[in-house]
C-alpha positions as CSV (number, residue, x, y, z in Angstrom):
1,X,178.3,211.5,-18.2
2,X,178.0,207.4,-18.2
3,X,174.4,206.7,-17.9
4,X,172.8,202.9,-17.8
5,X,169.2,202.1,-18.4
6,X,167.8,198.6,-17.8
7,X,165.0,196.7,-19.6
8,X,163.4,193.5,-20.0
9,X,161.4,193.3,-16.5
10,X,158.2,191.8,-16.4
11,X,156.0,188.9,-15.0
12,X,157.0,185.4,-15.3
13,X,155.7,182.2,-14.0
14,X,158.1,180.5,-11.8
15,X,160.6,177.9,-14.1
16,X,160.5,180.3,-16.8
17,X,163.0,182.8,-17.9
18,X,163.7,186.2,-18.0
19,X,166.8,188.3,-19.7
20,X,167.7,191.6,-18.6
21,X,169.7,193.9,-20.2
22,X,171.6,197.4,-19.5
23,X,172.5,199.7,-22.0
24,X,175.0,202.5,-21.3
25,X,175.9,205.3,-22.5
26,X,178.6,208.6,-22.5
27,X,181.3,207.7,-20.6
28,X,181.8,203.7,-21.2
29,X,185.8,203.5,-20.6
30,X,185.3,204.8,-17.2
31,X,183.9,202.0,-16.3
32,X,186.0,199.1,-14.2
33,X,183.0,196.8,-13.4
34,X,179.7,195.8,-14.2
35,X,176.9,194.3,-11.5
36,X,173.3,193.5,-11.3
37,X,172.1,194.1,-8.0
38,X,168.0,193.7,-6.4
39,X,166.2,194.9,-3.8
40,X,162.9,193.7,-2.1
41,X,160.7,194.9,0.6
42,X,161.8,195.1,3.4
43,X,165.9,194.2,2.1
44,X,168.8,195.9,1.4
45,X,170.0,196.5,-2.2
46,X,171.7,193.1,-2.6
47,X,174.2,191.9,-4.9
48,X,173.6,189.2,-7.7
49,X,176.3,189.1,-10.2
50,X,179.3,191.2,-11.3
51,X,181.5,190.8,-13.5
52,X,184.6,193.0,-14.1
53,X,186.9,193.8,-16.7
54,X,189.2,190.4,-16.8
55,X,186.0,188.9,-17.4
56,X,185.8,187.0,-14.2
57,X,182.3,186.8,-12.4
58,X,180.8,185.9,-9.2
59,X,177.1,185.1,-7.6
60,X,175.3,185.5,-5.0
61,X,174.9,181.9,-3.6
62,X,171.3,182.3,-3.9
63,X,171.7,182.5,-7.9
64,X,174.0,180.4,-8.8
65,X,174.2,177.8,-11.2
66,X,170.5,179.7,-12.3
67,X,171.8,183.3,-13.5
68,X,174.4,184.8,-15.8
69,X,176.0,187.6,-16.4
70,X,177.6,188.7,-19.7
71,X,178.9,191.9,-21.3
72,X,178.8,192.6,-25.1
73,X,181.1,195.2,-25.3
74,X,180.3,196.4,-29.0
75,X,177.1,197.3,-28.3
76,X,178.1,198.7,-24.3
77,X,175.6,196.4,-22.7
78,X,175.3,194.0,-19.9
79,X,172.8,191.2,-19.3
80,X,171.4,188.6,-17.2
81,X,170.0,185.9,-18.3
82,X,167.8,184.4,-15.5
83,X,167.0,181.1,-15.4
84,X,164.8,178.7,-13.0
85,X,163.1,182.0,-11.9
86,X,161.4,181.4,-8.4
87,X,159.1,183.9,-6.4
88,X,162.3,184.4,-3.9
89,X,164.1,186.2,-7.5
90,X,160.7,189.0,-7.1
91,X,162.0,192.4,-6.9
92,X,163.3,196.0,-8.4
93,X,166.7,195.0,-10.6
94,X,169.7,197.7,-10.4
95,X,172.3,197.8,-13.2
96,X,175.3,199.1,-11.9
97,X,178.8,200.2,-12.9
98,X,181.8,200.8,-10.6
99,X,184.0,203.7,-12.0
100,X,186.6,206.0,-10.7
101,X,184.4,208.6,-10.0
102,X,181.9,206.4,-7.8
103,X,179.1,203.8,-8.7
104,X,176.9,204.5,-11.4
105,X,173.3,203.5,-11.1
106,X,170.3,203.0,-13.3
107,X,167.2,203.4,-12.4
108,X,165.8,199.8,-12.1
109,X,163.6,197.3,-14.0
110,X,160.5,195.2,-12.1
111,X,161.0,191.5,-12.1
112,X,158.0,189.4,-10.4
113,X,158.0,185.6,-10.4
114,X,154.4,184.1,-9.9
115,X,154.2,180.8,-8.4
């Protein structure tokens, strides 16, 4: 089974920075694409960045030019580098990978931006 597991959540101050990563596991050549997605009170689960297997990406407009994506595929991770973090970036980050079987998701890492 293809599992993902996200880390590297926490509090920041607004300006700072803050790098997430997903680790995954089992079934890793299933997978066609990678995506961070968020989700805050009251929201949907929205898209932030994806990237897929060319190695194209794309953002929401609310993050670009601020966040990254990136894959290392030796170690089967994907991050997100977030930078210029404001209060508006505050909420529960979702790894997820798109495979043939369905979306895989992990269970979600707490970013909070104090002003």
């Amino acid at each position: 089974q293809l599992q993902l597991m996200e880390s590297g959540g926490g509090l920041v101050q607004a300006g700072g920075s803050l790098r997430l990563s997903c680790a995954s596991s089992g079934r890793i050549n299933a997978i066609t694409s990678m995506a961070w997605y968020r989700q805050t009170p009251g929201t949907q689960r929205e898209l932030v960045a994806r990237i897929i297997a060319s190695g194209n990406t794309n953002y929401a407009d609310s993050v670009k030019g601020r966040f990254t994506i990136s894959t290392n595929k030796a170690r089967n991770a994907v991050y997100l580098q977030m930078n210029s973090v404001n209060p508006e970036d505050t909420g529960v980050y979702y790894c997820n990978a798109q495979t043939p079987y369905g979306p895989v998701w992990g269970q979600g890492t707490q970013v909070t931006v104090s002003s």
